[in-house]
C-alpha positions as CSV (number, residue, x, y, z in Angstrom):
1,X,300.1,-208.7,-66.7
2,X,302.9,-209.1,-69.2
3,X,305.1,-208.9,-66.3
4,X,304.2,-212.4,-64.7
5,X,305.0,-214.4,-68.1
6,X,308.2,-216.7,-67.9
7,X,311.0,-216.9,-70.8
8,X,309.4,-220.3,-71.5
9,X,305.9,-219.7,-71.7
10,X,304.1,-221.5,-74.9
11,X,300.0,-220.8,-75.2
12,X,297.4,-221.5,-77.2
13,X,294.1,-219.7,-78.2
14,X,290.8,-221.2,-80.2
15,X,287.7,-218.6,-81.2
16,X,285.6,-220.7,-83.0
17,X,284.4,-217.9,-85.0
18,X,288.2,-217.7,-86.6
19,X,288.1,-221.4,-86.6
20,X,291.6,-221.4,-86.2
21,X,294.4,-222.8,-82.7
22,X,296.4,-219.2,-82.8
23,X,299.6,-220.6,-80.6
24,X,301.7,-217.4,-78.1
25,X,305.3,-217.5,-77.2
26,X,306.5,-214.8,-74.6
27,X,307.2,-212.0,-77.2
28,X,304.2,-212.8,-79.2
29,X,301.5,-212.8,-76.2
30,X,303.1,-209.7,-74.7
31,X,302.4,-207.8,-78.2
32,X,298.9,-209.5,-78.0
33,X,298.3,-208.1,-74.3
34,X,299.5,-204.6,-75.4
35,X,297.9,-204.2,-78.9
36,X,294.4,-205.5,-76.8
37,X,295.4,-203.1,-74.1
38,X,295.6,-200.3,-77.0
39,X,292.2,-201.7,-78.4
40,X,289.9,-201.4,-75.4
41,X,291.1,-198.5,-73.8
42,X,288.4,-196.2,-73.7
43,X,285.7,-198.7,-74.1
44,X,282.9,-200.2,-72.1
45,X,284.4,-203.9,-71.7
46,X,284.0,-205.6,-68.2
47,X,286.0,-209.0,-67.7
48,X,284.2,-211.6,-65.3
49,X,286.1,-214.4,-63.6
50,X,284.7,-217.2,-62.2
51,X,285.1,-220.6,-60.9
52,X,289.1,-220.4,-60.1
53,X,290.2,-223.8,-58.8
54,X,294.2,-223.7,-58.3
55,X,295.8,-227.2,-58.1
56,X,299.3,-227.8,-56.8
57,X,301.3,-230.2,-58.5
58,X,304.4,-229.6,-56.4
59,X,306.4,-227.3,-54.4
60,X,306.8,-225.3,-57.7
61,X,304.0,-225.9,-59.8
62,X,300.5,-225.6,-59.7
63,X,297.7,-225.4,-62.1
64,X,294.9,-222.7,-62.1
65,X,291.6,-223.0,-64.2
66,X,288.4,-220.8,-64.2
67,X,285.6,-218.9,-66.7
68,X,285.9,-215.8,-67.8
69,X,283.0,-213.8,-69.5
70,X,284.2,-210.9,-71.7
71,X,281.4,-208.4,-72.5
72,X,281.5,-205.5,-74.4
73,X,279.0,-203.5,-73.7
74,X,279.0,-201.1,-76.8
75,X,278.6,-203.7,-79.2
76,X,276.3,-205.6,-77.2
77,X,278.8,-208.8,-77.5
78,X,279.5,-211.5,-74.7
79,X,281.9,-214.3,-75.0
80,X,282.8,-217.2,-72.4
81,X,285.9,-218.8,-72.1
82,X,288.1,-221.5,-70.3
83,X,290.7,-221.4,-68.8
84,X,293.8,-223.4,-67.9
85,X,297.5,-222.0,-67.1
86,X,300.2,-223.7,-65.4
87,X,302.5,-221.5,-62.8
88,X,305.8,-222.2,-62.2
89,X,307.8,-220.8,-59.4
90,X,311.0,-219.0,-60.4
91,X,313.7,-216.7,-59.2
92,X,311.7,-213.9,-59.7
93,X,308.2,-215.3,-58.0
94,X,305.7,-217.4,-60.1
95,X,305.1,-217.2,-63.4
96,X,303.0,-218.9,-66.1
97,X,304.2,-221.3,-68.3
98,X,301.7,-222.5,-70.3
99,X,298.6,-221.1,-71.2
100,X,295.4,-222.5,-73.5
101,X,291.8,-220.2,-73.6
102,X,288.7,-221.7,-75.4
103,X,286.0,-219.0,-76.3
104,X,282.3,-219.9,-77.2
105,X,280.6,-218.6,-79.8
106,X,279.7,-214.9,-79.5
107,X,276.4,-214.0,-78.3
């Protein structure tokens, strides 16, 4: 995953339980990615995506958008989220530039 970020990527997350917009450059959501990667390994979590809808904006860009459910099945937790990233393509094949996730309320 943490391959397919570009040197200019600039994202936002809001948990409303945190009540807080925590904002990601490259080096910051790459130590996100890895110290979640580190957190559920070994777990029962299951990711669900649903709803993708990619829209081109032009022969390098495009938009992608789509719900994810996270579920962790220990701690009999579920959160849904939106999302929206913008892809850019780039010498090295498309990456994404922007990034903003809004999670409901835990149920």
């Amino acid at each position: 995953m943490n391959n397919l970020y570009s040197d200019d990527f600039q994202g936002w997350l809001y948990m409303p339980w945190v009540e807080k917009l925590e904002q990601y450059n490259t080096e910051t959501i790459k130590e996100g990615n890895r110290l979640a990667s580190k957190y559920y390994k070994g777990k029962n979590i299951q990711f669900v995506f649903t709803g993708l809808k990619i829209v081109p904006q032009s022969a390098t860009q495009a938009t992608a958008s789509y719900e994810v459910i996270h579920q962790n099945k220990e701690q009999m937790v579920m959160v849904r989220a939106l999302v929206l990233e913008v892809w850019r393509k780039e010498a090295e094949g498309w990456k994404i530039v922007r990034w903003y996730e809004e999670k409901g309320l835990r149920t």
